[in-house]
NUFI-393844 format. One record per residue: residue in three letters; x, y, z of N, C-alpha, C in turn. Coordinates in nm, 3 decimals. Last residue first. Layout:
BEGIN
<fiti><rest>ALA</rest><n_u>X</n_u><n_v>Y</n_v><n_w>Z</n_w><ca_u>X</ca_u><ca_v>Y</ca_v><ca_w>Z</ca_w><c_u>X</c_u><c_v>Y</c_v><c_w>Z</c_w></fiti>
...
//
This chain:
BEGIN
<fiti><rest>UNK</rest><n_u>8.803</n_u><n_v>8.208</n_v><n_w>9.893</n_w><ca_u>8.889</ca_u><ca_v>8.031</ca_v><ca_w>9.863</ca_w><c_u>8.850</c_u><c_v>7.971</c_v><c_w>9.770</c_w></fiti>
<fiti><rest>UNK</rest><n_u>8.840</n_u><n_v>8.520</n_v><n_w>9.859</n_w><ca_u>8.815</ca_u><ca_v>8.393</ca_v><ca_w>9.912</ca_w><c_u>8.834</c_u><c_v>8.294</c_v><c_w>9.835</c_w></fiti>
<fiti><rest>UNK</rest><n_u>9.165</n_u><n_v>8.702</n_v><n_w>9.886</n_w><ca_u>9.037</ca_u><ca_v>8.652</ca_v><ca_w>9.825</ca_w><c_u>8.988</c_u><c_v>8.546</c_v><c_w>9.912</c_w></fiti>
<fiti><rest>UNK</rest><n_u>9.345</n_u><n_v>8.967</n_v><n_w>10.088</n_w><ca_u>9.296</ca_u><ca_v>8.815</ca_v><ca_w>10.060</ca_w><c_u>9.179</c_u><c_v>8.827</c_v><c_w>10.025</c_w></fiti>
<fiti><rest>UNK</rest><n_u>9.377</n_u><n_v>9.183</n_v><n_w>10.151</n_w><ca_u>9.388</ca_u><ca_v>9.192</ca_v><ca_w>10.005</ca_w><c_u>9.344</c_u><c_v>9.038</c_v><c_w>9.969</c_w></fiti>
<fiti><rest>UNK</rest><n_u>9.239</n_u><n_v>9.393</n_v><n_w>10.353</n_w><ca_u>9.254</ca_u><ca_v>9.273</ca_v><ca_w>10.416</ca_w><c_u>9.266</c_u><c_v>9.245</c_v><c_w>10.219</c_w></fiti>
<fiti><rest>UNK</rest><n_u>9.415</n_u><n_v>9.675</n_v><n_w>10.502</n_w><ca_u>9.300</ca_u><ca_v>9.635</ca_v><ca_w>10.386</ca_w><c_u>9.355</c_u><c_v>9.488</c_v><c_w>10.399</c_w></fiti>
<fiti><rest>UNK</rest><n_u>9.553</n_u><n_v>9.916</n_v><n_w>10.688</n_w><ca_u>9.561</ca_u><ca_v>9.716</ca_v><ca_w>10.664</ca_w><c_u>9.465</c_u><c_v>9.693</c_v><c_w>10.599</c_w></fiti>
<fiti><rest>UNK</rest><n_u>9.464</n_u><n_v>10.142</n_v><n_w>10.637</n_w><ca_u>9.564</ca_u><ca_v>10.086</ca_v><ca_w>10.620</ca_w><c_u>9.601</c_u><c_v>9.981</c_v><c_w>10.590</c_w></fiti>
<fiti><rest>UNK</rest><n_u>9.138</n_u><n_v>10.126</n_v><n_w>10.817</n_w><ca_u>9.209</ca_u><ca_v>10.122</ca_v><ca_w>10.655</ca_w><c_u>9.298</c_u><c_v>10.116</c_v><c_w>10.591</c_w></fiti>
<fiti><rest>UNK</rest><n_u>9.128</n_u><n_v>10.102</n_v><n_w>11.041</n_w><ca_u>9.208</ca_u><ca_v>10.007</ca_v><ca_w>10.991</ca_w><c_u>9.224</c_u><c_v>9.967</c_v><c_w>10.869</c_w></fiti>
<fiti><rest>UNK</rest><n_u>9.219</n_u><n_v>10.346</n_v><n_w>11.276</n_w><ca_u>9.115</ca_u><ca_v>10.310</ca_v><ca_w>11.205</ca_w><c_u>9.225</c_u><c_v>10.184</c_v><c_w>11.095</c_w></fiti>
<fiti><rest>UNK</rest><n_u>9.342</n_u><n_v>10.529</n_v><n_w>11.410</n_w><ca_u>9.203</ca_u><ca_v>10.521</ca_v><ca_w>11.505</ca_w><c_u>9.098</c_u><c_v>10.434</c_v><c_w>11.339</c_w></fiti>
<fiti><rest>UNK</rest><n_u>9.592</n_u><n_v>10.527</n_v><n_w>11.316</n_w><ca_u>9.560</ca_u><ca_v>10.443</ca_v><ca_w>11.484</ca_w><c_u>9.404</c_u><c_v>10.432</c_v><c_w>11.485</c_w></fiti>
<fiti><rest>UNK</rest><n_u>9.708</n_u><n_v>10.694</n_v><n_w>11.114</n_w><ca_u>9.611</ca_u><ca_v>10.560</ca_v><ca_w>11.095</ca_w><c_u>9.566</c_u><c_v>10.478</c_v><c_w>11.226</c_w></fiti>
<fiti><rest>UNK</rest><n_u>9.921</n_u><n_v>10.862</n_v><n_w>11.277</n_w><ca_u>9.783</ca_u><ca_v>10.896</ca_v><ca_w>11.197</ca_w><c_u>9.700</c_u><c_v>10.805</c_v><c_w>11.153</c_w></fiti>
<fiti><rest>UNK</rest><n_u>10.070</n_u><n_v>10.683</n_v><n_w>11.406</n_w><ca_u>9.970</ca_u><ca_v>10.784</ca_v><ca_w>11.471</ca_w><c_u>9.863</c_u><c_v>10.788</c_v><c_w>11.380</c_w></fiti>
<fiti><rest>UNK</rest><n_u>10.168</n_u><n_v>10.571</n_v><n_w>11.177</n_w><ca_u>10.133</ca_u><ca_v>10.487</ca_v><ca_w>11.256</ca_w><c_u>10.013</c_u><c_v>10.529</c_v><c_w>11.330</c_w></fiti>
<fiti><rest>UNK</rest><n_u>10.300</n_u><n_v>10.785</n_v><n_w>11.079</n_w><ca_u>10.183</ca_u><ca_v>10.707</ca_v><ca_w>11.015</ca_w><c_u>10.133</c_u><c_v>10.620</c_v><c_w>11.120</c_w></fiti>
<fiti><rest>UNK</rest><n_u>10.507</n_u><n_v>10.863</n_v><n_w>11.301</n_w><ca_u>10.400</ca_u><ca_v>10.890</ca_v><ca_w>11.253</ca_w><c_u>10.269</c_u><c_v>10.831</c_v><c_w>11.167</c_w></fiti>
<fiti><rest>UNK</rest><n_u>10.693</n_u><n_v>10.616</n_v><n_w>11.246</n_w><ca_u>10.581</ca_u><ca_v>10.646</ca_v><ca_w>11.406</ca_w><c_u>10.475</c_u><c_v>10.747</c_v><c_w>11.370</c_w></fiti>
<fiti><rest>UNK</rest><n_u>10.800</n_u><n_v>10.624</n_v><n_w>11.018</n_w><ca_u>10.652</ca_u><ca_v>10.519</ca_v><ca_w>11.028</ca_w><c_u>10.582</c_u><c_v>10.568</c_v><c_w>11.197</c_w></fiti>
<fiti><rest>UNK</rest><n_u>10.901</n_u><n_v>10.896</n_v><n_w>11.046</n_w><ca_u>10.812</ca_u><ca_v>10.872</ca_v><ca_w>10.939</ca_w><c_u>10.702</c_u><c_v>10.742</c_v><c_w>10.991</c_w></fiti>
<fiti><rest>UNK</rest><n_u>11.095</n_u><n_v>10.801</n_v><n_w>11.236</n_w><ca_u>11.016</ca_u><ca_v>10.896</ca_v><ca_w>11.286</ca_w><c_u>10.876</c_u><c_v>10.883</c_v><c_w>11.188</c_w></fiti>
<fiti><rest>UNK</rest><n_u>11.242</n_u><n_v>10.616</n_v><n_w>11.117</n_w><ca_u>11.153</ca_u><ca_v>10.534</ca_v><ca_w>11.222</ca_w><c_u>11.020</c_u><c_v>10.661</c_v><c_w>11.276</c_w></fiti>
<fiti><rest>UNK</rest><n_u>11.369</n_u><n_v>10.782</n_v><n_w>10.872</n_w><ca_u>11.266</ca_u><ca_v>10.643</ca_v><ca_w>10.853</ca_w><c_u>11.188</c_u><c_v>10.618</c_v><c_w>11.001</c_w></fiti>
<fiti><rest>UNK</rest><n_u>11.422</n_u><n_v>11.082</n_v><n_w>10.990</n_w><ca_u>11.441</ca_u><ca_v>10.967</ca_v><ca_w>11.044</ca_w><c_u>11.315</c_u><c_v>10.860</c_v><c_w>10.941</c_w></fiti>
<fiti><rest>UNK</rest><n_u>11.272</n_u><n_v>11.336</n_v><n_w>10.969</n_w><ca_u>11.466</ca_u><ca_v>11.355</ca_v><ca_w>10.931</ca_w><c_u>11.489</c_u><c_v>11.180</c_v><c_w>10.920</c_w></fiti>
<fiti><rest>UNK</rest><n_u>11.019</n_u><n_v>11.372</n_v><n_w>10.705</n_w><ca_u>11.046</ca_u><ca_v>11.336</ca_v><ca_w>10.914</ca_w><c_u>11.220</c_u><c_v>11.270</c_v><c_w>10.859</c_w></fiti>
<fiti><rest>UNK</rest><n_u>10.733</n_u><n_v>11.460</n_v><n_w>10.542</n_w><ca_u>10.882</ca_u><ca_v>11.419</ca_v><ca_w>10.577</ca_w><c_u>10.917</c_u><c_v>11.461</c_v><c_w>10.676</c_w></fiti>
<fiti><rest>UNK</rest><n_u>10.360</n_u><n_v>11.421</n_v><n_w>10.538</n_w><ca_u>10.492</ca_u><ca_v>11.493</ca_v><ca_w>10.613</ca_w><c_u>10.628</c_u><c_v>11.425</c_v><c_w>10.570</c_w></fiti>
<fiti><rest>UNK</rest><n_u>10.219</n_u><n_v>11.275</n_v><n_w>10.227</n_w><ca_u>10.279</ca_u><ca_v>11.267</ca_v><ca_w>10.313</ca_w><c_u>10.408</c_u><c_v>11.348</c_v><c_w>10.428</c_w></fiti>
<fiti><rest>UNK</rest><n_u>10.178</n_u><n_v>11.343</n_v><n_w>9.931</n_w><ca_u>10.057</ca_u><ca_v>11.280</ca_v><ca_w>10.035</ca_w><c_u>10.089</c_u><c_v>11.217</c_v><c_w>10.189</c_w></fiti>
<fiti><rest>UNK</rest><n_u>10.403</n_u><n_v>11.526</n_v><n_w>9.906</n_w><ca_u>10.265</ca_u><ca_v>11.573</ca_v><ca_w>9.935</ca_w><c_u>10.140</c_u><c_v>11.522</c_v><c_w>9.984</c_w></fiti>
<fiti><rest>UNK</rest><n_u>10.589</n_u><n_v>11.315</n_v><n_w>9.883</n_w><ca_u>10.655</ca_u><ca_v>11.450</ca_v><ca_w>10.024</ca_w><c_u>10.492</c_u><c_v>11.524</c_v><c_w>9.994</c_w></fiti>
<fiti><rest>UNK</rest><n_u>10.523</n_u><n_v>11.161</n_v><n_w>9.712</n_w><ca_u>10.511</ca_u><ca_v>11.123</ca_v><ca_w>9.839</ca_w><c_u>10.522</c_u><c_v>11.216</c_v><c_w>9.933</c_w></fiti>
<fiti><rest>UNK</rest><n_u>10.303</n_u><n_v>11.320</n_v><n_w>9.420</n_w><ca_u>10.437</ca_u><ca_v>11.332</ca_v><ca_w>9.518</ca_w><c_u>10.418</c_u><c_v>11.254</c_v><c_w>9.660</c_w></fiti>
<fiti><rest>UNK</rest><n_u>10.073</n_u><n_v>11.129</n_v><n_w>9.286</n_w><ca_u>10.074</ca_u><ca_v>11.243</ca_v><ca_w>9.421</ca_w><c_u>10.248</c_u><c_v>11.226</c_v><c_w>9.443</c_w></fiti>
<fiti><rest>UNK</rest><n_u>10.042</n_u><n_v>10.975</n_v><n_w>9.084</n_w><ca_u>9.905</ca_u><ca_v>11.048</ca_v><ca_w>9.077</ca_w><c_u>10.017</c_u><c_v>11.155</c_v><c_w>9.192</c_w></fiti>
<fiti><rest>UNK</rest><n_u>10.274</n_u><n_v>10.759</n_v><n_w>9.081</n_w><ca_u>10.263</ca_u><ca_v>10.859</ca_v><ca_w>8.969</ca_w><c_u>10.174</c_u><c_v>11.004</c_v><c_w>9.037</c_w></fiti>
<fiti><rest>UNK</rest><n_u>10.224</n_u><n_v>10.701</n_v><n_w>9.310</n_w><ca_u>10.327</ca_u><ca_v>10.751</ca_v><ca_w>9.323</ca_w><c_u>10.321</c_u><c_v>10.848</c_v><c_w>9.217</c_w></fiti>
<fiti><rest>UNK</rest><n_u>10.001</n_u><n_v>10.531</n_v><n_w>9.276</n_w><ca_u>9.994</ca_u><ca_v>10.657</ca_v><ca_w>9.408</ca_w><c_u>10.140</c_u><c_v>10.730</c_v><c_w>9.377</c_w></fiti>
<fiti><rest>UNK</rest><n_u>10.114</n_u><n_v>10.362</n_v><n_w>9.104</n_w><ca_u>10.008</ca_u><ca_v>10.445</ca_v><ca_w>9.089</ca_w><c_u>10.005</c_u><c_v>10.597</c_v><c_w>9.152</c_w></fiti>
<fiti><rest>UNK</rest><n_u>10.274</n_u><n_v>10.190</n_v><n_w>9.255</n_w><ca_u>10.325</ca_u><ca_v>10.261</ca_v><ca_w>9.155</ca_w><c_u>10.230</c_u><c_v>10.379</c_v><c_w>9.122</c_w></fiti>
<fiti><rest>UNK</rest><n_u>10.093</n_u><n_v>10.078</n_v><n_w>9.452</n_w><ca_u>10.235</ca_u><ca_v>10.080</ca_v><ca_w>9.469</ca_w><c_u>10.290</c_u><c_v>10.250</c_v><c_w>9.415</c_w></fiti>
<fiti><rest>UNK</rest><n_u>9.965</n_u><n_v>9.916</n_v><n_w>9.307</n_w><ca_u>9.903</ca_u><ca_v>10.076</ca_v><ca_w>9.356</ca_w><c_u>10.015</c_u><c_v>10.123</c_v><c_w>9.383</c_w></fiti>
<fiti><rest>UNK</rest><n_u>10.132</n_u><n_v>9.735</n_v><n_w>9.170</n_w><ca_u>10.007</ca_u><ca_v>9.807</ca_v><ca_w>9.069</ca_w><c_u>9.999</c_u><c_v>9.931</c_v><c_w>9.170</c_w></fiti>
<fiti><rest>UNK</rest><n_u>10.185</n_u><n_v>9.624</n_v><n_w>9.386</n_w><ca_u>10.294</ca_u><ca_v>9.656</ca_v><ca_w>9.294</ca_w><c_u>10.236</c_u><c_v>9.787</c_v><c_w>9.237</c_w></fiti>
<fiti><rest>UNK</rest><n_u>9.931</n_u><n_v>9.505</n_v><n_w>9.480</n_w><ca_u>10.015</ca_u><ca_v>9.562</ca_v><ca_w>9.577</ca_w><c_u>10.100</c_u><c_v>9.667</c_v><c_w>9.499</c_w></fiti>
<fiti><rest>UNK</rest><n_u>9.874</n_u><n_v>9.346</n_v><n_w>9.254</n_w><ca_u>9.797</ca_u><ca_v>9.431</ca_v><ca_w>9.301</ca_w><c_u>9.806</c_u><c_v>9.547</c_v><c_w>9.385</c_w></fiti>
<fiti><rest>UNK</rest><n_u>10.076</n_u><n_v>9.148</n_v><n_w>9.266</n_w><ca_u>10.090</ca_u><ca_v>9.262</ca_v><ca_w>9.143</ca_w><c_u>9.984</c_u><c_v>9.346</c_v><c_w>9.166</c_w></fiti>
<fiti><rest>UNK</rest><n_u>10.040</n_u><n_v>9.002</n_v><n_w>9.491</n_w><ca_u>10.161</ca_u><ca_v>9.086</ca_v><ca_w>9.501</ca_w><c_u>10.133</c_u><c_v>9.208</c_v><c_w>9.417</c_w></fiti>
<fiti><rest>UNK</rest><n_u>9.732</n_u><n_v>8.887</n_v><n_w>9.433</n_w><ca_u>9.773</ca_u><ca_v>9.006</ca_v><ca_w>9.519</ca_w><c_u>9.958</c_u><c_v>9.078</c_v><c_w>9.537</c_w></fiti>
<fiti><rest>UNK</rest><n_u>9.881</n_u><n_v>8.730</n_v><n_w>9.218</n_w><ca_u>9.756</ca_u><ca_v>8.822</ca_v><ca_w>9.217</ca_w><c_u>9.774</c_u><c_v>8.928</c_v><c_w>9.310</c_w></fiti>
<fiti><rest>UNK</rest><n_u>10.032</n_u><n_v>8.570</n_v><n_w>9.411</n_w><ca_u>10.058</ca_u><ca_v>8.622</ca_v><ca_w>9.288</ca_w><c_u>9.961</c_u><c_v>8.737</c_v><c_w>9.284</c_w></fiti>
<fiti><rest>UNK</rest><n_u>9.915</n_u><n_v>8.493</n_v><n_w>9.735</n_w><ca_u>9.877</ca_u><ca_v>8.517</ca_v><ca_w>9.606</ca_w><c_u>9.983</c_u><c_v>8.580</c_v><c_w>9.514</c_w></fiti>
<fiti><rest>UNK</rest><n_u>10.075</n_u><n_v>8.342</n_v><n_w>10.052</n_w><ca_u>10.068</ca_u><ca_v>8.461</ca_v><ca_w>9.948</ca_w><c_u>10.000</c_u><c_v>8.401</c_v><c_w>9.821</c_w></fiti>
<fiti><rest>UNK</rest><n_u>9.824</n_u><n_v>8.198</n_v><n_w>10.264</n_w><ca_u>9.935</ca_u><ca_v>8.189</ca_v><ca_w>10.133</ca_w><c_u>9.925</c_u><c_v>8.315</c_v><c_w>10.065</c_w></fiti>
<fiti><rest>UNK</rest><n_u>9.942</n_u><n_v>8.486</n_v><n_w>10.456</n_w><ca_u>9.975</ca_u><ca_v>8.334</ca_v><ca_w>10.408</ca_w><c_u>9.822</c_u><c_v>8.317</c_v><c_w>10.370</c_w></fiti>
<fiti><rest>UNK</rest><n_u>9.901</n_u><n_v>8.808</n_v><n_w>10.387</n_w><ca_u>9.851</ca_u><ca_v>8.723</ca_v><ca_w>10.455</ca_w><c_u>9.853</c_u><c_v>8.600</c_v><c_w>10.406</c_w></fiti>
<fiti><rest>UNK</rest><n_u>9.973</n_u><n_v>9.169</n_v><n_w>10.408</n_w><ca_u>10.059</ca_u><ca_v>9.022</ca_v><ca_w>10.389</ca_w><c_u>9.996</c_u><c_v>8.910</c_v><c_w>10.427</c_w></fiti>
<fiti><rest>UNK</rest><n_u>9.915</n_u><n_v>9.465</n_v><n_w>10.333</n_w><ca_u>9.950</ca_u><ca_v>9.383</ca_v><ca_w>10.452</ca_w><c_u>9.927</c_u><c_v>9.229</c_v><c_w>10.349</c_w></fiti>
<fiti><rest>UNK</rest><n_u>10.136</n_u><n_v>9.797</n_v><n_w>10.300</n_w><ca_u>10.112</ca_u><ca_v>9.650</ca_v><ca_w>10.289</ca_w><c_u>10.071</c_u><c_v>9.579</c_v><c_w>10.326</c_w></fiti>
<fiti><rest>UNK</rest><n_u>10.100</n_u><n_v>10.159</n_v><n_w>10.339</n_w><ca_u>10.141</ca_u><ca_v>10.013</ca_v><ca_w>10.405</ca_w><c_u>10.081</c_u><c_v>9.902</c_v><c_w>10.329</c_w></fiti>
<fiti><rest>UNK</rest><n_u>10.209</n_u><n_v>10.434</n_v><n_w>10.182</n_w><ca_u>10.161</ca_u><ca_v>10.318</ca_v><ca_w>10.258</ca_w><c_u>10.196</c_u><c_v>10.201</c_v><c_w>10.288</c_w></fiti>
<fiti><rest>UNK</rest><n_u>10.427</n_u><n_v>10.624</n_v><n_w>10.190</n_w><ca_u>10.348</ca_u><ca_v>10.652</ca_v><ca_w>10.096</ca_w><c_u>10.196</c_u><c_v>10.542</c_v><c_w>10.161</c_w></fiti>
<fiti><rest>UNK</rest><n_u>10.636</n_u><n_v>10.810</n_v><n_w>10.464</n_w><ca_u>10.568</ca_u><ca_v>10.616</ca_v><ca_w>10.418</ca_w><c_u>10.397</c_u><c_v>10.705</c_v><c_w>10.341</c_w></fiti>
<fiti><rest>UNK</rest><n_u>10.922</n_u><n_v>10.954</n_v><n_w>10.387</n_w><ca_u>10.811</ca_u><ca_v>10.951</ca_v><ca_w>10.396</ca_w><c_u>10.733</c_u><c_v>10.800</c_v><c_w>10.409</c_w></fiti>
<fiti><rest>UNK</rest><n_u>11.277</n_u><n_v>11.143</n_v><n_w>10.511</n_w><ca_u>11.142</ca_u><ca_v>11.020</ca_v><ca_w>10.490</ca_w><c_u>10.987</c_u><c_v>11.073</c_v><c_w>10.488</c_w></fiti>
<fiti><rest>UNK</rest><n_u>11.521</n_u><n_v>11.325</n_v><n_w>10.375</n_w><ca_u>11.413</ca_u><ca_v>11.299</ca_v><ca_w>10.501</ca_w><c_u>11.300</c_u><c_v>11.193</c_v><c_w>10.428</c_w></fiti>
<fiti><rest>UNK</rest><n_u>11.720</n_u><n_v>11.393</n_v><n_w>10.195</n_w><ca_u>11.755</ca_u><ca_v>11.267</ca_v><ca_w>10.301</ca_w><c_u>11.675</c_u><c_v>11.283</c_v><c_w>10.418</c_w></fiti>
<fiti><rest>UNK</rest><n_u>11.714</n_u><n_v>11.626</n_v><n_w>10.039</n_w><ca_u>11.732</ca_u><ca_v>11.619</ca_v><ca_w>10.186</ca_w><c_u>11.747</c_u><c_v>11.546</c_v><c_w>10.252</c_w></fiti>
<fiti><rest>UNK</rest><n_u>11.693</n_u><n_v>11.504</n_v><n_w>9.790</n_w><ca_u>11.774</ca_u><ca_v>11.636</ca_v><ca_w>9.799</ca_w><c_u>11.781</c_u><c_v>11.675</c_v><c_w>9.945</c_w></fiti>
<fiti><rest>UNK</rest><n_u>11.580</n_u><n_v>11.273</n_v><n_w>9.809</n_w><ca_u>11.703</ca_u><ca_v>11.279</ca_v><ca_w>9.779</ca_w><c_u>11.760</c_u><c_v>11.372</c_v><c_w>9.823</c_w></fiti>
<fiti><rest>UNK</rest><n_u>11.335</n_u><n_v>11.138</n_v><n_w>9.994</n_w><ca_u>11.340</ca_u><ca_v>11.228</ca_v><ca_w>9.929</ca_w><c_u>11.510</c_u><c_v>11.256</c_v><c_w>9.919</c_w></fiti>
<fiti><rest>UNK</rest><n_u>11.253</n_u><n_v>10.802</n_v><n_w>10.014</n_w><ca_u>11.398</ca_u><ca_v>10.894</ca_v><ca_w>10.093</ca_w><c_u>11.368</c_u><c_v>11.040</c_v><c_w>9.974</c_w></fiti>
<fiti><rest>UNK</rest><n_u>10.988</n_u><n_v>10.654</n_v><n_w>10.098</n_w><ca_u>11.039</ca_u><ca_v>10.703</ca_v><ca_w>10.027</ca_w><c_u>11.112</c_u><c_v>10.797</c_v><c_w>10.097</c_w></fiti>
<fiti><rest>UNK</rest><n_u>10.790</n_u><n_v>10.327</n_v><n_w>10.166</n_w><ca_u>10.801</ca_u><ca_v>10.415</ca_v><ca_w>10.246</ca_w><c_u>10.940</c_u><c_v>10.508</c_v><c_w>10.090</c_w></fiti>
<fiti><rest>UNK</rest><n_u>10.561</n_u><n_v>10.108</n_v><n_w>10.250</n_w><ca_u>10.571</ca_u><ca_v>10.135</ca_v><ca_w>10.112</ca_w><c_u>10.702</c_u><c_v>10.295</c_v><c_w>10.134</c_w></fiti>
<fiti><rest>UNK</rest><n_u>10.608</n_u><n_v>9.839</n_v><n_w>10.455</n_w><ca_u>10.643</ca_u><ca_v>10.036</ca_v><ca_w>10.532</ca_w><c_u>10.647</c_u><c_v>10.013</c_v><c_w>10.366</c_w></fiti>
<fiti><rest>UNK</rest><n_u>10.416</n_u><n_v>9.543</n_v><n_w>10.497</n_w><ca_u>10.472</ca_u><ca_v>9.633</ca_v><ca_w>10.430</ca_w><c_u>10.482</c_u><c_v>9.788</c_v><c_w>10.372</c_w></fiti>
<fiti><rest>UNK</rest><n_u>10.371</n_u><n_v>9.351</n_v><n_w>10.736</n_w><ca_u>10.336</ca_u><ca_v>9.437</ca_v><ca_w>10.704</ca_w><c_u>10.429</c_u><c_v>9.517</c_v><c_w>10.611</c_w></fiti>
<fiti><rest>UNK</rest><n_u>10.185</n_u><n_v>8.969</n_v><n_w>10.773</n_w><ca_u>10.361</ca_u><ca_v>9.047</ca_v><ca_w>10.793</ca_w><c_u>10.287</c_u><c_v>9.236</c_v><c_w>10.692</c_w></fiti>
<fiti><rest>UNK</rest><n_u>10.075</n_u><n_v>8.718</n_v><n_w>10.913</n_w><ca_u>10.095</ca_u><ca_v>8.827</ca_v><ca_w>10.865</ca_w><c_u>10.222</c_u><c_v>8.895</c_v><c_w>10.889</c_w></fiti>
<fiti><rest>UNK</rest><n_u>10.139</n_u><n_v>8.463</n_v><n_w>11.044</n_w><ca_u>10.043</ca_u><ca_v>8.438</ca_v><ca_w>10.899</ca_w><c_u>10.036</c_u><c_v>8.604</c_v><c_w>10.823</c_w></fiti>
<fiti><rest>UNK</rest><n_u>10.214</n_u><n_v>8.456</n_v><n_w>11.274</n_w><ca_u>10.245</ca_u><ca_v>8.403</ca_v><ca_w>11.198</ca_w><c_u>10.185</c_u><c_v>8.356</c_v><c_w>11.079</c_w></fiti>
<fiti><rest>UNK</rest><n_u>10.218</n_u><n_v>8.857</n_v><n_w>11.314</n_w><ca_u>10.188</ca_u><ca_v>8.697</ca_v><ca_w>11.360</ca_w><c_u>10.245</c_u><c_v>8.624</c_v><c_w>11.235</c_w></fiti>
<fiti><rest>UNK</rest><n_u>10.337</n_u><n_v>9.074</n_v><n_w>11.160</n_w><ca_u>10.312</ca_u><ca_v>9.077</ca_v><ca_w>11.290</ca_w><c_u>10.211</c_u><c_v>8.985</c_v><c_w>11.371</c_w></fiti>
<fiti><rest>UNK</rest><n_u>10.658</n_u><n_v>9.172</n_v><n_w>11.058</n_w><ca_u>10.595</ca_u><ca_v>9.035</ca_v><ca_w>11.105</ca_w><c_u>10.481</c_u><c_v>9.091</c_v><c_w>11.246</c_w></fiti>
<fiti><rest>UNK</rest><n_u>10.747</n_u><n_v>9.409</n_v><n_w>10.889</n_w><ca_u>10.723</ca_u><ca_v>9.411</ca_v><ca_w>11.041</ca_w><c_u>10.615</c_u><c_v>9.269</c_v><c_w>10.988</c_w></fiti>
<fiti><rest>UNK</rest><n_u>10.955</n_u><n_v>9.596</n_v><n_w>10.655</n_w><ca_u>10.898</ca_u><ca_v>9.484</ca_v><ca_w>10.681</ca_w><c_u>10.848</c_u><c_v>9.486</c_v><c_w>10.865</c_w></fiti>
<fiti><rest>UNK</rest><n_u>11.019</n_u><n_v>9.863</n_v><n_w>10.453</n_w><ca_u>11.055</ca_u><ca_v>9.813</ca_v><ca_w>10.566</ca_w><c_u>10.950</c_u><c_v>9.698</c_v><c_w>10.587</c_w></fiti>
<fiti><rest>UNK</rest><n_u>11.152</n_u><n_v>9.987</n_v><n_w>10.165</n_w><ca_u>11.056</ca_u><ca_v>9.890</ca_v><ca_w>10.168</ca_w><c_u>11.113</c_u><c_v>9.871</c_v><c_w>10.326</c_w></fiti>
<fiti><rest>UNK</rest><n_u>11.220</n_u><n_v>10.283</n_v><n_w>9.967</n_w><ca_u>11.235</ca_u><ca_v>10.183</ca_v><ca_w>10.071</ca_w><c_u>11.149</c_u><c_v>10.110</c_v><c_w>10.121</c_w></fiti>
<fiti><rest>UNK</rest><n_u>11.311</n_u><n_v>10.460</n_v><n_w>9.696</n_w><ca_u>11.192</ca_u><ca_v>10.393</ca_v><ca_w>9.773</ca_w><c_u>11.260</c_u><c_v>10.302</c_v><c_w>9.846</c_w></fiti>
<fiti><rest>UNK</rest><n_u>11.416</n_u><n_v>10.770</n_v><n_w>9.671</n_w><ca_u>11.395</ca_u><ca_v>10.648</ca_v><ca_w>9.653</ca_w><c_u>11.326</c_u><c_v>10.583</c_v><c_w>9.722</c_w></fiti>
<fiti><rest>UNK</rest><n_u>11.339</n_u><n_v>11.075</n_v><n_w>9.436</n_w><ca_u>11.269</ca_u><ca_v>10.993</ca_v><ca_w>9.565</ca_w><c_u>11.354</c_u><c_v>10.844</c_v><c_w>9.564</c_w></fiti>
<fiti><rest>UNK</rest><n_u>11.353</n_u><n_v>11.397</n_v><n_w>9.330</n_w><ca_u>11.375</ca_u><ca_v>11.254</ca_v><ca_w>9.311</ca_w><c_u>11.368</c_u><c_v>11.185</c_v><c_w>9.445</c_w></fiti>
//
C-alpha cells in the first residue's frame, strides 16, 4: 500500500511543478512516480489530463517498480531530478494552443 504525496516547486511566474510522488507504507521510503508541469492559465482540461495519467501509471506499474525508494521524500526527488537532467521529457509542455 502506497500513499501519495503531492510536492509543489514554483519555478517562474507562470510555472509551477508537480513531485506526483508515493510513501510506500510498510517502510516509510519514497518514490516520485512523476512530475507535473503547470502553465498559467490553468486549463480544466489539462488538470483532468494530469489526474487521468496520474492514476493510470499507478494502476499499469507499482511506484516502488517504476521507481528506486530512497528513506527521504527530498532524497527521492534529488534523484529523479538526476535521472531526468539530460532531457526534458518530464516537463511535457500540457498547454494547448489558443
Amino acid at each position: 500500500m502506497f500513499k501519495s504525496i503531492d510536492v509543489w516547486q514554483q519555478v517562474d511566474e507562470s510555472t509551477a511543478l508537480r513531485y506526483r510522488c508515493f510513501q510506500r507504507l510498510d517502510n516509510g521510503h519514497y518514490c516520485v512516480q512523476s512530475v507535473d508541469s503547470y502553465h498559467l492559465p490553468i486549463r480544466e482540461e489539462q488538470r483532468i489530463m494530469l489526474d487521468q495519467q496520474f492514476i493510470e501509471l499507478f494502476i499499469e506499474e507499482s511506484p516502488d517498480q517504476r521507481s528506486p525508494l530512497y528513506p527521504t521524500l527530498e532524497e527521492a526527488i534529488a534523484a529523479y531530478n538526476e535521472d531526468w537532467s539530460d532531457t526534458d521529457d518530464w516537463m511535457v509542455d500540457t498547454r494547448q494552443p489558443a
